[in-house]
Structures are given as structure tokens and as C-alpha cells.
N, C-alpha and C positions, 0 to 999 in steps of 0.2 A: 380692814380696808384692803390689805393684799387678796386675803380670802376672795375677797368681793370681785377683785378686779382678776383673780383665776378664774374664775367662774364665768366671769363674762366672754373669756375668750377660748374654754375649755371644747367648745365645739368644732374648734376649729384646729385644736390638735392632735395630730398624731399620736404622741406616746400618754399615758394614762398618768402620767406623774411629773410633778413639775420641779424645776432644783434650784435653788438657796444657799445661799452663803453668805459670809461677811464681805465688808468695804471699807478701806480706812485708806490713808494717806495724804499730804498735804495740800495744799490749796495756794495760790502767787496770784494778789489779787491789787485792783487798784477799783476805782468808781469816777466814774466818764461825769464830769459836770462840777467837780471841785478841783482846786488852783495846784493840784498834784499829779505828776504823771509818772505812770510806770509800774509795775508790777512789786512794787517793795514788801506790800503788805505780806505777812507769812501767819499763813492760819490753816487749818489741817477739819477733815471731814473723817466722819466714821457713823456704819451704819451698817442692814441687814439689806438683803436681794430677796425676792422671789421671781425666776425666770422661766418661763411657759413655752416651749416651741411650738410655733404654729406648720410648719413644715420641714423640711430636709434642710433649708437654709435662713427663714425669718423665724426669729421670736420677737415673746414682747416681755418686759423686763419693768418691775417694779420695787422701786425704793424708798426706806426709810433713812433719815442722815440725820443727823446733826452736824452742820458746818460753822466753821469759825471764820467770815470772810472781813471787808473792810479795805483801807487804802492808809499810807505811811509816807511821812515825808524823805527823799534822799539826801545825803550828804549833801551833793548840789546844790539841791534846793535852798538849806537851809544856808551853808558855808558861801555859796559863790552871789546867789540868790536874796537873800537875808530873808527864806520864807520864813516864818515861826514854824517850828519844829510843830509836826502834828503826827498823830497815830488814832485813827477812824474802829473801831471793834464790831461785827455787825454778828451778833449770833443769831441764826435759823435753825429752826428745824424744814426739814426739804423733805417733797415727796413729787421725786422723778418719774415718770412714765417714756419709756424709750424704746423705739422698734430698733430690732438689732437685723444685721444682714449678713451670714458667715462665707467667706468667699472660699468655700471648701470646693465649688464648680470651677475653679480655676486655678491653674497648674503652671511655676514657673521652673523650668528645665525639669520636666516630670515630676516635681514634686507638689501636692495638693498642697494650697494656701488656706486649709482649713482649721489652722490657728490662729487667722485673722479676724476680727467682726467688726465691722464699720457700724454705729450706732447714732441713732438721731432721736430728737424728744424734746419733752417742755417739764416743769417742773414747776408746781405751786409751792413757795417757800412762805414759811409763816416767823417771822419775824420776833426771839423771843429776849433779846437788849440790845441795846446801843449803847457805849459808851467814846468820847472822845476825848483826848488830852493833846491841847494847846498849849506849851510852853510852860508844861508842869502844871496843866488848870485843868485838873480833870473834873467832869460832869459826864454824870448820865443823864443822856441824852433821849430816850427811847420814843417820848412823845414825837418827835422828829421828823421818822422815818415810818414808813407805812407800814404797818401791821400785816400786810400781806400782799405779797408781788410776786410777779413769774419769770422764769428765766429758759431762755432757749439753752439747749445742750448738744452737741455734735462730738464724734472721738472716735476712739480706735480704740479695740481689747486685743490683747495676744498673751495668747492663752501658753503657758509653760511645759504644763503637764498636766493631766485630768482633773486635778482641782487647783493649783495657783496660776494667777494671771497678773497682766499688769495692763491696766488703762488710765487714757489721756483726753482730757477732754477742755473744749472751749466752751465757757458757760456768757451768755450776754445777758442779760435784762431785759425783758420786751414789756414788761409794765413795771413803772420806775420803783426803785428802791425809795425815793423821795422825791416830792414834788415840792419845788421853791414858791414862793410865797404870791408869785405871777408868772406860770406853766407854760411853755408854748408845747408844740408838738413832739420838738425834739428837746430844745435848747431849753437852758433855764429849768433843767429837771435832771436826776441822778440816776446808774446808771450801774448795776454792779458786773465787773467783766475779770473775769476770771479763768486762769489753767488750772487746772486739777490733775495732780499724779493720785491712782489710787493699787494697791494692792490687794487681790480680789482673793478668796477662798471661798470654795465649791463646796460644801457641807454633803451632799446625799446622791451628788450626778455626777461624771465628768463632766468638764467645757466644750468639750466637744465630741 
């Protein structure tokens, strides 16, 4: 599938080879549409790059991940609150597609800002368990939650030094993780929103 998607955009780049590397790092996640708020959940992603420059300053970037996201209840919640203690598990495997933009045309007090890259994209995740536990009542859950949903992705890379980086990124759902039992357009459906810290290594190219 990476192959496929080099390929596609192979004409439209500059240099004759395209560069790779690994992705891993954590995940602070919650899900819009159940009775918990806040980023508690702690789940972590890790995966391969293939990234393609289209010119002097766009590429396009594609990945393969396995994420660990989900939503957790807070002390709050449960202590001040009396929610029942809950911990939501959503394992995917994710396949990102993201146009990157490297702001190396822009210079602050003469120094090029070309370790920066602002990145945007969507991402088909395909969905491979769910598990929840309510008050020590765990079930898997998987039938649930949709088998496969997509998620917008927006962030920032900055890059270290020709092969380590570090990027951040806001992930939303734009077709639900789960849909309840009577959907409206927004409301009454779920929702996975997520930051991602990730650690990047460049296998075959510099970052920049």
C-alpha cells in the first residue's frame, strides 16, 4: 500500500528516492459522547513512515500504526462525582495520509525555520478490539464500536537533527468511532479525540 501510494505521487517529485523511518510514542486520549471528560486515557502508538517530497518545501507522508486509544475515568469523577470507575481500551490499526509543509522559506532573526513542518491529513483506522471495564466488570466489547472510522489529524514536526524528530499532533474523528442506538448528526454518537507525542527516526534520508 505505501509502494502504491509512492507511486502515485512519484511524478511530481523532485529527488528520485523517498525516506522512511520509524514512529512511536504516546497517545492522551478521551471520546466526545460518553459521561467522561478529559484527556485521562494513556495509550501510546508505534508504526513505519514512508515520506515522498513533492518539492523544495511540500511532501506527502504515509503511515502505518498501531494505536492504543480509548477514554478513562478521573479521580473526580469517580470520588467527588460517584461516577462508576470506567477505563474504555480501543485498539486500531491506522493508515495516515498527511501533506506536510516545511517552513525552511522563513527566517526568524536570520536563522531558517527549516526544522519546522506543519502537517495536515485524514486517516482510515480500522478497528481491531474494544474492551471496557466498569467497576471491575470487564467485557469485550468489540461488536460496539465500528469496525472502521476516520479521523482528521493536524501537528507540528521538528526535526533535531537529520534523522531524530519530535511531533504533536490533534487527532478528531470525522466518522464516529460508534454510533448509539438512535444517531443524530452530531449528538448521540462517539467521537475519538486525541494528542499524540510521537518520536520519529529517519532510516535512509535526513528530515530535512
Amino acid at each position: 500500500m505505501i509502494i502504491g501510494f509512492l507511486s502515485f505521487f512519484s511524478f511530481k517529485a523532485k529527488a528520485q528516492s523517498f525516506n522512511a523511518g520509524l514512529i512511536a510514542g504516546p497517545t492522551f486520549c478521551q471520546v466526545d459522547g460518553d459521561s467522561y471528560y478529559g484527556f485521562h486515557q494513556l495509550g501510546f502508538t508505534a508504526g513505519a513512515y514512508a515520506n515522498l517530497p513533492l518539492d523544495d518545501y511540500f511532501a506527502a507522508q504515509m503511515e502505518l500504526k498501531y494505536s492504543l486509544l480509548g477514554a478513562h475515568s478521573s479521580d473526580k469523577e469517580v470520588n467527588e462525582y460517584y461516577y462508576p470507575s470506567f477505563s474504555l481500551r480501543l485498539h486500531y490499526a491506522e493508515i495516515p495520509i498527511m501533506l506536510q509543509y516545511n517552513l525552511g522559506n522563513f527566517r526568524v532573526s536570520g536563522r531558517s525555520l527549516d526544522f519546522l513542518t506543519l502537517e495536515a491529513g485524514i486517516s482510515a483506522d480500522v478497528r481491531l478490539r474494544a474492551t471496557e471495564d466498569t467497576d471491575a466488570d470487564y467485557q469485550v466489547t468489540t461488536s460496539r464500536w465500528n469496525p472502521i472510522s476516520a479521523t482528521a489529524n493536524a501537528g507540528v514536526h521538528v526535526a533535531f537533527n537529520d534523522h531524530l524528530g519530535l511531533g504533536a499532533r490533534f487527532m478528531y474523528s470525522v466518522v464516529p468511532c460508534r454510533f448509539s442506538p438512535n444517531p443524530g448528526w452530531f449528538f448521540n454518537q462517539y467521537y475519538n479525540k486525541v494528542v499524540q507525542i510521537t518520536l520519529t527516526y529517519n532510516i535512509n534520508s535526513p528530515l530535512r
